[in-house]
PDBQT receptor file of N, H, CA, C and O in Angstrom, charges set to zero:
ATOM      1  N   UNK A   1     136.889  29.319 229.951  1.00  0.00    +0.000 N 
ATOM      2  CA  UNK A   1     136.297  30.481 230.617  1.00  0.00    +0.000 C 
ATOM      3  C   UNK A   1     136.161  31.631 229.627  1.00  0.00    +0.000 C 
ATOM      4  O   UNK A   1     137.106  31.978 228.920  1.00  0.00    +0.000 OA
ATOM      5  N   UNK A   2     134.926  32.235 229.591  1.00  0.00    +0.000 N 
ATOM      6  H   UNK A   2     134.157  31.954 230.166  1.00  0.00    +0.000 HD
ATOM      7  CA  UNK A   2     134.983  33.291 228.894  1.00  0.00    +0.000 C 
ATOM      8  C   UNK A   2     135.617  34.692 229.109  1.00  0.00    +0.000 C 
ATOM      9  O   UNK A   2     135.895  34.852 230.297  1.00  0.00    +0.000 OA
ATOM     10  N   UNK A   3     135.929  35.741 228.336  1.00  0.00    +0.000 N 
ATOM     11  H   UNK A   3     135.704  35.610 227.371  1.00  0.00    +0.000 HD
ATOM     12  CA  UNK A   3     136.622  36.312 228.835  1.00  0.00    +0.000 C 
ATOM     13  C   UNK A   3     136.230  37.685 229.569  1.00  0.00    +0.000 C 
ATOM     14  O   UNK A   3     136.977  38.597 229.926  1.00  0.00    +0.000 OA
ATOM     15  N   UNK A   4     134.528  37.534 229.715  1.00  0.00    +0.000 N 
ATOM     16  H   UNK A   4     133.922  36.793 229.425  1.00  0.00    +0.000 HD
ATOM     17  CA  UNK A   4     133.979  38.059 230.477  1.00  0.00    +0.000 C 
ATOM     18  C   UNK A   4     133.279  37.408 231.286  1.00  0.00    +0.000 C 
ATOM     19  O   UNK A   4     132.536  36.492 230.933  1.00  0.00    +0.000 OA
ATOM     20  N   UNK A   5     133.467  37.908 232.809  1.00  0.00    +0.000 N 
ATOM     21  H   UNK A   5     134.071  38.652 233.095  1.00  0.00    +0.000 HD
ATOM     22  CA  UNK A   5     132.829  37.125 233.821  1.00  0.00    +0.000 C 
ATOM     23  C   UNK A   5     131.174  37.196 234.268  1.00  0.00    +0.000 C 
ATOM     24  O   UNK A   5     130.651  36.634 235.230  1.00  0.00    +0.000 OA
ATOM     25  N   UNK A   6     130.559  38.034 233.291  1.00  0.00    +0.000 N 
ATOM     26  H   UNK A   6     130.983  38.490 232.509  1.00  0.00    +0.000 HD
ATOM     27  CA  UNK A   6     129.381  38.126 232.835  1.00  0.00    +0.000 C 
ATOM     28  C   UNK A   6     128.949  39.385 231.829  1.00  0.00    +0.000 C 
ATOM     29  O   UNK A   6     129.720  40.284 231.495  1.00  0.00    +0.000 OA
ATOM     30  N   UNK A   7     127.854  39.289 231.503  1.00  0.00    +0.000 N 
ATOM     31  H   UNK A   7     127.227  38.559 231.773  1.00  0.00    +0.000 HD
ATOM     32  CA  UNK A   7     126.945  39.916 230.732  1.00  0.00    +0.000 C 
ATOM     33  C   UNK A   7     127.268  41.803 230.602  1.00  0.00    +0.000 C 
ATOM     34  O   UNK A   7     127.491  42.558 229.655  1.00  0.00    +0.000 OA
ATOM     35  N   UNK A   8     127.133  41.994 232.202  1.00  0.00    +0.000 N 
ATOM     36  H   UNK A   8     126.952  41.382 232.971  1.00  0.00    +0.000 HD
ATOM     37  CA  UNK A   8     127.394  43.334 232.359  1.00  0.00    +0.000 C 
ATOM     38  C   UNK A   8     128.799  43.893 231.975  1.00  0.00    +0.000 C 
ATOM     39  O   UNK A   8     128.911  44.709 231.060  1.00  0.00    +0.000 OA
ATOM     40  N   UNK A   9     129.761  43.487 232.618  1.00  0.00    +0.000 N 
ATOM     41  H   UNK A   9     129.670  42.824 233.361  1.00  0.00    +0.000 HD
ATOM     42  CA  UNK A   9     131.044  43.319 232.139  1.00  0.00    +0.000 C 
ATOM     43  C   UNK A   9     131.156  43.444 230.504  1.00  0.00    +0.000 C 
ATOM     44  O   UNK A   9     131.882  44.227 229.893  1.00  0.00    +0.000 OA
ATOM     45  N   UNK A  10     130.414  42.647 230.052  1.00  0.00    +0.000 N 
ATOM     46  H   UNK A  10     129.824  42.011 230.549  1.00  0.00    +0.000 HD
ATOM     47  CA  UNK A  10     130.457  42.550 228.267  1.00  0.00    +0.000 C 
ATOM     48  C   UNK A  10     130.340  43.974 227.601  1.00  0.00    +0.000 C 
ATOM     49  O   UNK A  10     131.113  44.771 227.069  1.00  0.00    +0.000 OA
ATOM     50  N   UNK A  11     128.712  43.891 227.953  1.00  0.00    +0.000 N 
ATOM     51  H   UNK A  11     128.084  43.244 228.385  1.00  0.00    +0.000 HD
ATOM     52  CA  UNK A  11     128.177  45.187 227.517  1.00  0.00    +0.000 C 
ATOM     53  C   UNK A  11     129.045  46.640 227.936  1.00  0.00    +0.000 C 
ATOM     54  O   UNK A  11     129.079  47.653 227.238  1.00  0.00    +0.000 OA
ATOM     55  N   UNK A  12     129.583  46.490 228.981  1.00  0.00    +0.000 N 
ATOM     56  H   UNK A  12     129.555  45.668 229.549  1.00  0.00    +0.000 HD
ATOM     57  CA  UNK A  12     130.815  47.670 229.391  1.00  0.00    +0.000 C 
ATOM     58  C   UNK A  12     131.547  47.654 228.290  1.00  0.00    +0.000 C 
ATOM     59  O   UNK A  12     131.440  48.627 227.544  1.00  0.00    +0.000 OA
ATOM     60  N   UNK A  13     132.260  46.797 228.000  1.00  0.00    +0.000 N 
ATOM     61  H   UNK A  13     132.347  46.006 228.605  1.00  0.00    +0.000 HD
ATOM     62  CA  UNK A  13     133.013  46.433 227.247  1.00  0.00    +0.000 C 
ATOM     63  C   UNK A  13     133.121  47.359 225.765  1.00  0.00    +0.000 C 
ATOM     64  O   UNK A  13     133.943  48.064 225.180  1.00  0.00    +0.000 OA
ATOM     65  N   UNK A  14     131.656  46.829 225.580  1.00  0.00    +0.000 N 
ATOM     66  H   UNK A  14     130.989  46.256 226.055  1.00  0.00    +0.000 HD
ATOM     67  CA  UNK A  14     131.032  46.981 223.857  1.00  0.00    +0.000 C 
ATOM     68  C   UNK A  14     130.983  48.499 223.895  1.00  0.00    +0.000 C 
ATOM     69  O   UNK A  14     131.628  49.129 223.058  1.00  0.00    +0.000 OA
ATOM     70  N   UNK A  15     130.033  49.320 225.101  1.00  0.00    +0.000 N 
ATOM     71  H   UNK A  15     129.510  48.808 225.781  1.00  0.00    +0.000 HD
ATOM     72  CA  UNK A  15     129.606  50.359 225.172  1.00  0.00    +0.000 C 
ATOM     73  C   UNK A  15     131.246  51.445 224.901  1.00  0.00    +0.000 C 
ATOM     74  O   UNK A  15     131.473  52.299 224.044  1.00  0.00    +0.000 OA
ATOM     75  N   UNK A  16     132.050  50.965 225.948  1.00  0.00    +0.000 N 
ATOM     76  H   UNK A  16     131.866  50.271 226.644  1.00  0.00    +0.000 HD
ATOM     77  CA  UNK A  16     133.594  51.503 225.820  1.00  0.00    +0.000 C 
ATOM     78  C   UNK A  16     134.379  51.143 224.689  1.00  0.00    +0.000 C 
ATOM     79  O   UNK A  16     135.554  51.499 224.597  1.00  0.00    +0.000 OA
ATOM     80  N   UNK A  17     133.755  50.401 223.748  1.00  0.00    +0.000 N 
ATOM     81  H   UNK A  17     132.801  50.111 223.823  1.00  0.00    +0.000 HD
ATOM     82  CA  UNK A  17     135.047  50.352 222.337  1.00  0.00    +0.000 C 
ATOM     83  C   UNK A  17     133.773  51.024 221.214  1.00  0.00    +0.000 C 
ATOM     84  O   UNK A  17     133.848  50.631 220.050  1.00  0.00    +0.000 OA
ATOM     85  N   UNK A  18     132.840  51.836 221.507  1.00  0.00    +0.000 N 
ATOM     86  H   UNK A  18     132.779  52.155 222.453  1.00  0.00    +0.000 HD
ATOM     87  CA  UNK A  18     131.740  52.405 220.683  1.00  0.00    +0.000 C 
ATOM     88  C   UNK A  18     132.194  54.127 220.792  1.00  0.00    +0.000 C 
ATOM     89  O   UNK A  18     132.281  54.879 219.821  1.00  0.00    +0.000 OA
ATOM     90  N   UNK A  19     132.466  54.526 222.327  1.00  0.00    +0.000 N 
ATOM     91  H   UNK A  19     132.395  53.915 223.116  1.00  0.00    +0.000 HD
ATOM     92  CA  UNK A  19     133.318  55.501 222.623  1.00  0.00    +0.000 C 
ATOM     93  C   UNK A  19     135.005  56.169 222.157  1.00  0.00    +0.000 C 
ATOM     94  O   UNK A  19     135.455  57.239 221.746  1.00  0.00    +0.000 OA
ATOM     95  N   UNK A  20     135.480  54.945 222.480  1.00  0.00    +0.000 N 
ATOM     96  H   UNK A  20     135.115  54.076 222.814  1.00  0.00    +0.000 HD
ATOM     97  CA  UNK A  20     137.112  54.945 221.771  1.00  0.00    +0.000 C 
ATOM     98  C   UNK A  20     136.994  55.169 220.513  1.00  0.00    +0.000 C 
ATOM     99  O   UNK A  20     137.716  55.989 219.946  1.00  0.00    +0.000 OA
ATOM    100  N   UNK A  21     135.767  54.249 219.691  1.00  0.00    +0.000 N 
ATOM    101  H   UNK A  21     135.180  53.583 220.152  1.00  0.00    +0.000 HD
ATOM    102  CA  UNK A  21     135.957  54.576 218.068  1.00  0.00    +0.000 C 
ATOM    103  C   UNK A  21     135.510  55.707 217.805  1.00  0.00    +0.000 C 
ATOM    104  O   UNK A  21     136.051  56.157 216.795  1.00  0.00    +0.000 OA
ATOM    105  N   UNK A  22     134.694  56.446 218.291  1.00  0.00    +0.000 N 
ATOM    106  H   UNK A  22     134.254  56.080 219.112  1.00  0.00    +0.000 HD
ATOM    107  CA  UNK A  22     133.961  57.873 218.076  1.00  0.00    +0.000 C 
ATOM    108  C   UNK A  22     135.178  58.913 218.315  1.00  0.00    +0.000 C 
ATOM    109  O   UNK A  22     135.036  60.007 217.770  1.00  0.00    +0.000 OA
ATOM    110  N   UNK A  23     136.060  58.753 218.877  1.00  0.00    +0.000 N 
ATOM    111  H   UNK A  23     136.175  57.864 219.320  1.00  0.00    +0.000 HD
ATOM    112  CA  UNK A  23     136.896  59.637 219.506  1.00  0.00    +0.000 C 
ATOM    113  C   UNK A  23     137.867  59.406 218.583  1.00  0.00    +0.000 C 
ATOM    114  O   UNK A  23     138.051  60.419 217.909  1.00  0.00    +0.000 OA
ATOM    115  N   UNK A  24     138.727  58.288 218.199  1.00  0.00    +0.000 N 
ATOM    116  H   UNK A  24     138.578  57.464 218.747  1.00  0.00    +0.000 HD
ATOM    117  CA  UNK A  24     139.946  58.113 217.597  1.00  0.00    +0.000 C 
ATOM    118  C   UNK A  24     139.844  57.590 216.436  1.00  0.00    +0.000 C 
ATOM    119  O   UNK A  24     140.915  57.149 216.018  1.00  0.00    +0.000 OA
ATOM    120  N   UNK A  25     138.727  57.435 215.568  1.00  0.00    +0.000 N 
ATOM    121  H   UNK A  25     137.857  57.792 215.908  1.00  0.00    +0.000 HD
ATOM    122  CA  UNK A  25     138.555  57.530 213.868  1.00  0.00    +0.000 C 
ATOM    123  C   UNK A  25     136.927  58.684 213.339  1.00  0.00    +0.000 C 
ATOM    124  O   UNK A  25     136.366  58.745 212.245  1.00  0.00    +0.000 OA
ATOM    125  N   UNK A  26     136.575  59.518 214.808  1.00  0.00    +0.000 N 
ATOM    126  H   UNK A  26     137.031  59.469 215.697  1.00  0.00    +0.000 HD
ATOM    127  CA  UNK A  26     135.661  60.363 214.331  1.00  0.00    +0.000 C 
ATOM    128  C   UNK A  26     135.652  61.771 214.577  1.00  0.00    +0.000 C 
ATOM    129  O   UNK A  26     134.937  62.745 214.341  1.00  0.00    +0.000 OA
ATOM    130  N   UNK A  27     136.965  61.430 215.270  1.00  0.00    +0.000 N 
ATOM    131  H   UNK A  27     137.545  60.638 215.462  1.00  0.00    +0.000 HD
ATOM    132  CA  UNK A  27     137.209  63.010 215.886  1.00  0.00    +0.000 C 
ATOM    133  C   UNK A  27     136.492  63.811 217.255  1.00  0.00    +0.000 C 
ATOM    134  O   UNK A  27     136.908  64.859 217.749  1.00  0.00    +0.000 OA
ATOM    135  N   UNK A  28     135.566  63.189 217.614  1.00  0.00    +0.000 N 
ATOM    136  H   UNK A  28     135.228  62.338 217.213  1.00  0.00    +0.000 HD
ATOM    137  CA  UNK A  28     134.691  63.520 218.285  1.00  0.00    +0.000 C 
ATOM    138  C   UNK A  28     135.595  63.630 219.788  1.00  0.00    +0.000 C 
ATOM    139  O   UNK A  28     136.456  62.803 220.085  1.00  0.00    +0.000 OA
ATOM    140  N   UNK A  29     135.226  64.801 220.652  1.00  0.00    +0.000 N 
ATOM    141  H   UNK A  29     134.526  65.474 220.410  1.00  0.00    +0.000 HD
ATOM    142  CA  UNK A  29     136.175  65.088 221.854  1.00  0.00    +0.000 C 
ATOM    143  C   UNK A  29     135.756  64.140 223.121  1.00  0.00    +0.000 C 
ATOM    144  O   UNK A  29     134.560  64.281 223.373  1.00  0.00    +0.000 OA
ATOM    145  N   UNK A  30     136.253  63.440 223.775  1.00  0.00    +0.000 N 
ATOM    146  H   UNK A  30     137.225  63.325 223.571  1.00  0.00    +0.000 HD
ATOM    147  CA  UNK A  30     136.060  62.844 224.278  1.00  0.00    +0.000 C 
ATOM    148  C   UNK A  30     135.166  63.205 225.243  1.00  0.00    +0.000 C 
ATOM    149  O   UNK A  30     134.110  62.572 225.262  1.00  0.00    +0.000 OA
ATOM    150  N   UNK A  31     135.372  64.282 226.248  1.00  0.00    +0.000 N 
ATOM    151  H   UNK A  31     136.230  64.796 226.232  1.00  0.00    +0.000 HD
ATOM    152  CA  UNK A  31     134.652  65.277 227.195  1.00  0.00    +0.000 C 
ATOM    153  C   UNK A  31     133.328  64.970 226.810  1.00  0.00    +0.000 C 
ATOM    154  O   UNK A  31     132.472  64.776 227.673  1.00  0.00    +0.000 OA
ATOM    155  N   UNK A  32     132.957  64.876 225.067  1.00  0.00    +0.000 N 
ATOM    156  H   UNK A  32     133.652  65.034 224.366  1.00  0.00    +0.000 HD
ATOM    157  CA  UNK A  32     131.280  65.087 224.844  1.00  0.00    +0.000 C 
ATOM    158  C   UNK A  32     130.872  63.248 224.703  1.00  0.00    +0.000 C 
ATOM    159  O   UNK A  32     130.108  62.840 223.829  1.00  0.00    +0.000 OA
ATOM    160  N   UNK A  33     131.421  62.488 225.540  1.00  0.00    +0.000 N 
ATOM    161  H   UNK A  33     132.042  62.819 226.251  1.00  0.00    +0.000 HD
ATOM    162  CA  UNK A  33     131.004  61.234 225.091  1.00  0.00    +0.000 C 
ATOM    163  C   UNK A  33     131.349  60.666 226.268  1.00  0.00    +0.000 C 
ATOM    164  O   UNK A  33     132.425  60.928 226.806  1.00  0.00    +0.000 OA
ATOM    165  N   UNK A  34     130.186  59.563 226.947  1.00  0.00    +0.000 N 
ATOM    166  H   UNK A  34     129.313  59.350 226.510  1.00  0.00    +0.000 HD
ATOM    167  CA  UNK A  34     130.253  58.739 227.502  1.00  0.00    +0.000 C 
ATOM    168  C   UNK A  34     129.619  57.218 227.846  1.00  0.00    +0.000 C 
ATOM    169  O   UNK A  34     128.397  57.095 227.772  1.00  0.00    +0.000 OA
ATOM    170  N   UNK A  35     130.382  56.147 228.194  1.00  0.00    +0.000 N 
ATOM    171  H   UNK A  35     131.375  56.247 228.255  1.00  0.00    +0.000 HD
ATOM    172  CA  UNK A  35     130.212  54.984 228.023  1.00  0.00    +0.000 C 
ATOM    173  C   UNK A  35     129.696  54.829 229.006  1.00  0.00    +0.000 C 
ATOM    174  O   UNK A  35     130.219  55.215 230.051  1.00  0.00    +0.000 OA
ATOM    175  N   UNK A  36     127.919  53.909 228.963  1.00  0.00    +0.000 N 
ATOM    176  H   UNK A  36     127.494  53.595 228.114  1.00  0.00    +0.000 HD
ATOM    177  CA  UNK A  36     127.362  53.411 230.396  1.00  0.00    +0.000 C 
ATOM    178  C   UNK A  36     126.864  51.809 229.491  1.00  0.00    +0.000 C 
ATOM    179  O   UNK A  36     126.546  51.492 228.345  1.00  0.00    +0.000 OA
ATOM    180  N   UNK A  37     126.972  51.410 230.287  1.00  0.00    +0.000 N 
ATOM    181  H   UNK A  37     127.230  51.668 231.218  1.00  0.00    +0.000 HD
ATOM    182  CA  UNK A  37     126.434  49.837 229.794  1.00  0.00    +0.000 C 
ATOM    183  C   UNK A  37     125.306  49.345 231.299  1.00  0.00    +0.000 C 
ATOM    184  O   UNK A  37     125.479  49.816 232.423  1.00  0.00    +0.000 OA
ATOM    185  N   UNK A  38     124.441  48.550 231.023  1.00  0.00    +0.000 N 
ATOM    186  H   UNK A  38     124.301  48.167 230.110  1.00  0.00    +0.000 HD
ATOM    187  CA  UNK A  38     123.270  48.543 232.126  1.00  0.00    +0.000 C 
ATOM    188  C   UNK A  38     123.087  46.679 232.293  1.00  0.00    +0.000 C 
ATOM    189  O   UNK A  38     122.504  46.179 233.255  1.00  0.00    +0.000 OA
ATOM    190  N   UNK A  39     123.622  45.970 231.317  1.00  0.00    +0.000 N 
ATOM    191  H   UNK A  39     124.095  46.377 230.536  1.00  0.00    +0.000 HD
ATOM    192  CA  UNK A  39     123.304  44.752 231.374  1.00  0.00    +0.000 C 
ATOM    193  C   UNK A  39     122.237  44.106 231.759  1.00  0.00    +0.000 C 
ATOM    194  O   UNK A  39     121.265  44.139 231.004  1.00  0.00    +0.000 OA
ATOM    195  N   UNK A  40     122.172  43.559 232.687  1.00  0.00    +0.000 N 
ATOM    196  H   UNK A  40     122.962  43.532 233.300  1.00  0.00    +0.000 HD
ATOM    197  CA  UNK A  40     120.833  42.789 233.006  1.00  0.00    +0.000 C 
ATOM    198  C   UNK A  40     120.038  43.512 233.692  1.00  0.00    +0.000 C 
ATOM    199  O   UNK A  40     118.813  43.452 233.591  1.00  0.00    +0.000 OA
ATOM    200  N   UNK A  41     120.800  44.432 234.625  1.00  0.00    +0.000 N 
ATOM    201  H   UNK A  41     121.795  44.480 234.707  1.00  0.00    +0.000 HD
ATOM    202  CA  UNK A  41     119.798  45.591 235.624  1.00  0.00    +0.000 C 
ATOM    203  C   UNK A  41     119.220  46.394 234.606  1.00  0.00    +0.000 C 
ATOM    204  O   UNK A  41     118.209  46.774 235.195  1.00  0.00    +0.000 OA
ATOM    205  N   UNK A  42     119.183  46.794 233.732  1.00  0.00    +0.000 N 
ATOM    206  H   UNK A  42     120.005  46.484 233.253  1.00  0.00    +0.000 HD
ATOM    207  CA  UNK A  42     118.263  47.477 232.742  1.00  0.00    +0.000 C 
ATOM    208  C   UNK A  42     117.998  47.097 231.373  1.00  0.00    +0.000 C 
ATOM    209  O   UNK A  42     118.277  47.700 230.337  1.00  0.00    +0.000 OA
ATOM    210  N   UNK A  43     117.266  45.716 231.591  1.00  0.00    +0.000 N 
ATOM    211  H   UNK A  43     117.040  45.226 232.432  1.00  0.00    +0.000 HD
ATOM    212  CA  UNK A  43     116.895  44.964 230.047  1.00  0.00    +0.000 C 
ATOM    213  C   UNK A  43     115.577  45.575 229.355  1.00  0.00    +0.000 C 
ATOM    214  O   UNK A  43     114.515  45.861 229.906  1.00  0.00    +0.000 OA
ATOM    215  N   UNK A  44     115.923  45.696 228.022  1.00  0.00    +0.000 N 
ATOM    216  H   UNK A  44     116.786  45.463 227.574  1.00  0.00    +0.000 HD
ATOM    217  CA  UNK A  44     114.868  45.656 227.306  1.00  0.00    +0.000 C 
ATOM    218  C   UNK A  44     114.760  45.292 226.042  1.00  0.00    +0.000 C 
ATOM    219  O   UNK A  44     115.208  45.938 225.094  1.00  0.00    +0.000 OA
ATOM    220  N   UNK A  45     114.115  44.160 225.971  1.00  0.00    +0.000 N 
ATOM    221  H   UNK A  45     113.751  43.636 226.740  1.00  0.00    +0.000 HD
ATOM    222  CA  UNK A  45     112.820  44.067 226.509  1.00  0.00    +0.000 C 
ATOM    223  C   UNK A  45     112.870  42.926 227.963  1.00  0.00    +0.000 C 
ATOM    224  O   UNK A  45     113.869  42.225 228.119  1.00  0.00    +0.000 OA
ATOM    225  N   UNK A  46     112.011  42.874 228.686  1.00  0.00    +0.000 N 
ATOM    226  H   UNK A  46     111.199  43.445 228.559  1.00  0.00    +0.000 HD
ATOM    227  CA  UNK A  46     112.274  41.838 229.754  1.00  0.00    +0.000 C 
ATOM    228  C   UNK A  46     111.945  40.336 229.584  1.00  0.00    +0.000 C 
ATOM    229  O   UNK A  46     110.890  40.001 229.045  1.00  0.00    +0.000 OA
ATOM    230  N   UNK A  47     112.751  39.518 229.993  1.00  0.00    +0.000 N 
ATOM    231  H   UNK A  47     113.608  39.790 230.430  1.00  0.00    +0.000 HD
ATOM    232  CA  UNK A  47     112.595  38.175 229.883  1.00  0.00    +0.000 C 
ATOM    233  C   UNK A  47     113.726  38.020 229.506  1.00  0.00    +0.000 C 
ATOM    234  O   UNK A  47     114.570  38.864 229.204  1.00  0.00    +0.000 OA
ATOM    235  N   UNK A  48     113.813  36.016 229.522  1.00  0.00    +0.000 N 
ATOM    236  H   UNK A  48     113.127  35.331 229.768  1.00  0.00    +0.000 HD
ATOM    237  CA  UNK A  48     115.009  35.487 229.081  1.00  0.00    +0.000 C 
ATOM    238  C   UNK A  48     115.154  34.624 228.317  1.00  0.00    +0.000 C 
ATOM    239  O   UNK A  48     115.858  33.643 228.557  1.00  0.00    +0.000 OA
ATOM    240  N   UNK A  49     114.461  34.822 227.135  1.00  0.00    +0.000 N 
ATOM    241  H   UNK A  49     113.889  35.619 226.940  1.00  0.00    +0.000 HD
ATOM    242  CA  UNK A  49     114.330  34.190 225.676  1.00  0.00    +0.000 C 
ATOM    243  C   UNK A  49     115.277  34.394 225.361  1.00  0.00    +0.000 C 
ATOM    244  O   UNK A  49     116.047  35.067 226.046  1.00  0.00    +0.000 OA
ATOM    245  N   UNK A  50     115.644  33.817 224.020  1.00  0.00    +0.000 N 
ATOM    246  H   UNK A  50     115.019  33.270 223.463  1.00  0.00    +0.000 HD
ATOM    247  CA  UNK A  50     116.835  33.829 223.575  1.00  0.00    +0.000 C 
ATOM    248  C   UNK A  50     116.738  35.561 222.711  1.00  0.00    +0.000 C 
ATOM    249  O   UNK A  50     117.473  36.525 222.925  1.00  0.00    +0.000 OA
ATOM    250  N   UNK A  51     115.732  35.475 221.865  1.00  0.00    +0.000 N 
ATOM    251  H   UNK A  51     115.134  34.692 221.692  1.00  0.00    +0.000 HD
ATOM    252  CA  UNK A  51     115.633  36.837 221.290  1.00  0.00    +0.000 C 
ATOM    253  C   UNK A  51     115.439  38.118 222.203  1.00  0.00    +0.000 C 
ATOM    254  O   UNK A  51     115.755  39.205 221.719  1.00  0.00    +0.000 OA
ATOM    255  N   UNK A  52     114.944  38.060 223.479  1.00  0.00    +0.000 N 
ATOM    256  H   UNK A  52     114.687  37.177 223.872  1.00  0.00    +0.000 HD
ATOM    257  CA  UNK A  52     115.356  39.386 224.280  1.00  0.00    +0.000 C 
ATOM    258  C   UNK A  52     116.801  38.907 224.952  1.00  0.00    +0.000 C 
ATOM    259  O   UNK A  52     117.459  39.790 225.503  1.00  0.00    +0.000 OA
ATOM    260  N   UNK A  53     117.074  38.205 224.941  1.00  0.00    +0.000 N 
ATOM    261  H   UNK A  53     116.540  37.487 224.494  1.00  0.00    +0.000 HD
ATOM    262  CA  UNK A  53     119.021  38.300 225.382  1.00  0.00    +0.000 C 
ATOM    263  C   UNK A  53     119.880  38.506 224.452  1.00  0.00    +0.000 C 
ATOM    264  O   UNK A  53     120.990  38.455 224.982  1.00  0.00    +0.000 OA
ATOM    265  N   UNK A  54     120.001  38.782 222.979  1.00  0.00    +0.000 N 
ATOM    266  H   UNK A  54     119.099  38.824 222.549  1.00  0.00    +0.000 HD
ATOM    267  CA  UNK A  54     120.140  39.230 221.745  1.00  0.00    +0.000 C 
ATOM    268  C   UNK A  54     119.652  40.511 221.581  1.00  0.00    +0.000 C 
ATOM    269  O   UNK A  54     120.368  41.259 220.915  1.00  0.00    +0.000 OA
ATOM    270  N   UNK A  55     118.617  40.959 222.014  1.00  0.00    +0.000 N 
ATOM    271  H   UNK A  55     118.035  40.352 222.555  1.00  0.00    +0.000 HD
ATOM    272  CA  UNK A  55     117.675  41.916 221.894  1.00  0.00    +0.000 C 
ATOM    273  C   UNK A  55     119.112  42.952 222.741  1.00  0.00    +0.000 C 
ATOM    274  O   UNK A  55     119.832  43.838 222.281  1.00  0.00    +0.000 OA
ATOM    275  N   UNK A  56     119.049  42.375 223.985  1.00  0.00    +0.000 N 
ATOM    276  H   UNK A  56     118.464  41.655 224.358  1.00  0.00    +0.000 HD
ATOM    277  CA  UNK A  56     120.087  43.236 225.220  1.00  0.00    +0.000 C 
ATOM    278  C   UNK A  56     121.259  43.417 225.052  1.00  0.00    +0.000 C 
ATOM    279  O   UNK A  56     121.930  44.219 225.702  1.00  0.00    +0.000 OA
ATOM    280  N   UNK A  57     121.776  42.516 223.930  1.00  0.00    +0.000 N 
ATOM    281  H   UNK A  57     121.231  41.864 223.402  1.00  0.00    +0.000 HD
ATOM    282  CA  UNK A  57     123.557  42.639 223.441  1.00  0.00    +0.000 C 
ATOM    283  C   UNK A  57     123.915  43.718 222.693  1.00  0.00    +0.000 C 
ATOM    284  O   UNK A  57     125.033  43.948 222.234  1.00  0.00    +0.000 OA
ATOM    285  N   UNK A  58     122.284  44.800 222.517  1.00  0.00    +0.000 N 
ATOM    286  H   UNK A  58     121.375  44.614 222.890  1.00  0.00    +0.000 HD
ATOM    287  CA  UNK A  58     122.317  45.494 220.919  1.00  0.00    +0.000 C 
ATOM    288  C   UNK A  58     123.531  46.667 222.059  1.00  0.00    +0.000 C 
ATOM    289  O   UNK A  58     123.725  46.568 223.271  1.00  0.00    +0.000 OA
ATOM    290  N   UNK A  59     124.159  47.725 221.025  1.00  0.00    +0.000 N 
ATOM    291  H   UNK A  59     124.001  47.805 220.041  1.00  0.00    +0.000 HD
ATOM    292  CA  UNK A  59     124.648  48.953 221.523  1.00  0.00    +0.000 C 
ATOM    293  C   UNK A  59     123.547  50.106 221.047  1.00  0.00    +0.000 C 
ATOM    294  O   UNK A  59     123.199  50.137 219.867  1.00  0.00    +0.000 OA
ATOM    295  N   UNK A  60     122.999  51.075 222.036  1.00  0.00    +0.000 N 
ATOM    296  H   UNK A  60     123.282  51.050 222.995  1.00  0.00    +0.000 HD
ATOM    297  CA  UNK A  60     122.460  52.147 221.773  1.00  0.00    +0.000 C 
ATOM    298  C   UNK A  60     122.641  53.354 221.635  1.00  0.00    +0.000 C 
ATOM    299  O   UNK A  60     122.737  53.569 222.844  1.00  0.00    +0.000 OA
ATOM    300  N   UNK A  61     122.791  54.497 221.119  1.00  0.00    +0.000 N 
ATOM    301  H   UNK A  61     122.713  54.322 220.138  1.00  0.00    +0.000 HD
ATOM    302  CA  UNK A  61     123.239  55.540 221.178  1.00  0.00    +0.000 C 
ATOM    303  C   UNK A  61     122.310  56.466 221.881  1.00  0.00    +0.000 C 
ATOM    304  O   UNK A  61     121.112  56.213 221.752  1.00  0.00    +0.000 OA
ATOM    305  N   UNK A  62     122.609  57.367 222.512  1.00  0.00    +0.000 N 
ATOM    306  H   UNK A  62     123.583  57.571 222.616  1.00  0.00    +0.000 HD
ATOM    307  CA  UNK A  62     122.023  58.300 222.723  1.00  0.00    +0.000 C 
ATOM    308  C   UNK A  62     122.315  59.888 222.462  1.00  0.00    +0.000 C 
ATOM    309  O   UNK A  62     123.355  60.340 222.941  1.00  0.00    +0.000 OA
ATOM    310  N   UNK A  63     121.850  60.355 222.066  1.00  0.00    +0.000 N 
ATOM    311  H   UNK A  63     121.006  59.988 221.677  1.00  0.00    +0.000 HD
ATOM    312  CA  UNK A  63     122.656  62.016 221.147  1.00  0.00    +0.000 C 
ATOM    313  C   UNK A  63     121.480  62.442 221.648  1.00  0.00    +0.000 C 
ATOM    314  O   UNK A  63     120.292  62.126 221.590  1.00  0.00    +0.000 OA
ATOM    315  N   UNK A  64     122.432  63.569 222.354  1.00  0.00    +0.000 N 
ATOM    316  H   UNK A  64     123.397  63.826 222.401  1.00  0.00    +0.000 HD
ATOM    317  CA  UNK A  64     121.852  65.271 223.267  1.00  0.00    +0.000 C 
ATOM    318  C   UNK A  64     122.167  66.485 222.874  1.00  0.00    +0.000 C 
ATOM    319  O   UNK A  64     123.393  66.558 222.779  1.00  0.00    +0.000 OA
ATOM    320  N   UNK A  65     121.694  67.388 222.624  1.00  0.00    +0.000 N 
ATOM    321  H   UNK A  65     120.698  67.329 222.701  1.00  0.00    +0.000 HD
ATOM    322  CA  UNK A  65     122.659  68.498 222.642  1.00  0.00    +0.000 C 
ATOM    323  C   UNK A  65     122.906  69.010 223.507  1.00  0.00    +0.000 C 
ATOM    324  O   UNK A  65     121.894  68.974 224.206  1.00  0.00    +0.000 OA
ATOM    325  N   UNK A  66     124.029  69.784 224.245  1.00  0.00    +0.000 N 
ATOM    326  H   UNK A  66     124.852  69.814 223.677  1.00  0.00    +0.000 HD
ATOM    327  CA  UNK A  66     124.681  70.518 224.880  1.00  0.00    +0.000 C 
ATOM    328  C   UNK A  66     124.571  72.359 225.319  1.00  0.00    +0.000 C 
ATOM    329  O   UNK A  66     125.431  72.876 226.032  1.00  0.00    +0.000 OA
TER     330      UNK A  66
């Protein structure tokens, strides 16, 4: 069994240890950072090739200012 019970779960996962590292080897305050992961409900690109399900594993950043 894997040790995620799917896809979305994963990407939570990834999105929340992208956060932790920004915070606890970048200094960055936590307050200004947050983890959303969208998994399959928000793919892009759409389909289920192997290269857009690779495509969907990527992590993205998004930077706003405040």
């Amino acid at each position: 069994m894997d040790a995620f019970a799917d896809n979305w779960k994963l990407i939570q996962a990834r999105a929340l240890s992208v956060v932790k590292y920004m915070i606890n080897f970048l200094g960055i305050a936590p307050d200004r950072l947050a983890a959303k992961g969208f998994g399959r409900y928000h793919p892009v690109p759409e389909g289920d090739s192997e290269s857009a399900r690779a495509h969907n594993r990527l992590i993205k950043l998004k930077l706003t200012e405040m």
